[in-house]
N, C-alpha and C positions, 0 to 999 in steps of 0.2 A: 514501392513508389506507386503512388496512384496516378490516376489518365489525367488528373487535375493537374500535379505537377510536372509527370512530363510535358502535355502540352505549356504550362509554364514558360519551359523552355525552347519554345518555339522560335526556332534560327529562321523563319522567311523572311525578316525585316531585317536579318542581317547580312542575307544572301543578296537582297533589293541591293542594301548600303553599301555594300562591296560591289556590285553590277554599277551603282550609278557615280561612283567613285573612280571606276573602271573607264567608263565614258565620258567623265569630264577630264581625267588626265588626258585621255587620248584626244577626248576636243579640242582639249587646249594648245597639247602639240602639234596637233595638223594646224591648227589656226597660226600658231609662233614660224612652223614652216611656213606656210603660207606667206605670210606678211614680213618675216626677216631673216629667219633660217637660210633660205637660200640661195642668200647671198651672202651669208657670214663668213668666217672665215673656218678653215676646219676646226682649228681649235678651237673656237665657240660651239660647233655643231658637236665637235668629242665630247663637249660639257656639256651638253642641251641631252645627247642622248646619254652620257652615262645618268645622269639625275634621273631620266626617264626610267633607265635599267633599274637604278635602286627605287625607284617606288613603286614599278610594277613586280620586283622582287619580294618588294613589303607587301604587296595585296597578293601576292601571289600566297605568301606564307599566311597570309589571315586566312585565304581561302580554302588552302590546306585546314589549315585548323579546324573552320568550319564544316568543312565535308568531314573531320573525323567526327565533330560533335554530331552531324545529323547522322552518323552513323549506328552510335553508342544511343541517342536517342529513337532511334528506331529498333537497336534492340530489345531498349528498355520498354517501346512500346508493345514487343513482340512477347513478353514477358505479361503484360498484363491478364488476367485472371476472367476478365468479361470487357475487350474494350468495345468502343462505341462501334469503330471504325478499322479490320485487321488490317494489318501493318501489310500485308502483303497484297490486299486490294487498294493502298493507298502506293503504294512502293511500286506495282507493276500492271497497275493498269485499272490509276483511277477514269480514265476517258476510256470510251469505248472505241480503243485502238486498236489492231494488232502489230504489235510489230516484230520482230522475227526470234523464232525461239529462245528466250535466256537474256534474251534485251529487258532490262527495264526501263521504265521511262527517265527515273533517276539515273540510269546508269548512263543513257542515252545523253543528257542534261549535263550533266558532269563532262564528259565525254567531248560533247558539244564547246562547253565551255572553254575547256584547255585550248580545245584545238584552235577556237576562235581567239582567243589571246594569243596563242603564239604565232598567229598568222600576220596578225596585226604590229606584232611588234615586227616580227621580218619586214611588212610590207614600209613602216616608221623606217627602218635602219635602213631600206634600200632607198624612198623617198630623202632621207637626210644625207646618205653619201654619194647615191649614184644616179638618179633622176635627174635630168639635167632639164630645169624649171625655163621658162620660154619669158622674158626677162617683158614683153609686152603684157604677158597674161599675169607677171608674178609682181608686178610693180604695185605699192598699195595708191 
């Protein structure tokens, strides 16, 4: 495989698509809270958040997916013969960072990423069931 076609396979625009994907479901749900979630009834909120579960479960599995392709494409780049760019100054430390032994920046990125989704979903399920919304401030 040549540098040609690995890069080819270049996953950043679909790392974007998933990130911005990411931020419009959660927009949209903070905004549906906002404006009638919180005063629905539970039963509406059980629907509003499981819908939400299944398709941040759905991007969650793309996302999987995609970290293994940038994985395999990173070794495939580590295989190359003469590349432009090694794999390992792009993988751990294209910016002149230091960050702490064994970290890479991708690993860091990844890392980041989980942990920011699952915070956000917590912080959704606790806002949908037990925030208790100030009915002045929550009126549209």
């Amino acid at each position: 495989m040549s540098e040609a076609e690995v890069m080819q396979f270049s996953s950043i625009q679909v790392v974007i698509s998933l990130f911005s994907t990411f931020f419009a479901m959660i927009s949209a749900y903070i905004a549906g809270l906002y404006f009638f979630l919180n005063r629905a009834p539970v039963a509406l909120k059980l629907l509003a958040f499981f819908l939400l579960s299944i398709g941040l479960m759905f991007l969650g599995g793309a996302a999987i997916t995609q970290q293994r392709l940038q994985l395999g494409l990173l070794a495939a780049w580590a295989k190359l013969p003469s590349p432009t760019i090694a794999v390992d100054a792009l993988l751990h430390n294209p910016l002149p960072v230091s960050l702490a032994p064994g970290w890479a920046l991708y690993d860091v990125g990844v890392n980041v990423g989980w942990l920011t989704g699952f915070c956000v979903y917590l912080a959704l399920g606790y806002m949908t069931f037990f925030y208790r919304w100030r009915m002045d401030v929550a009126q549209p």
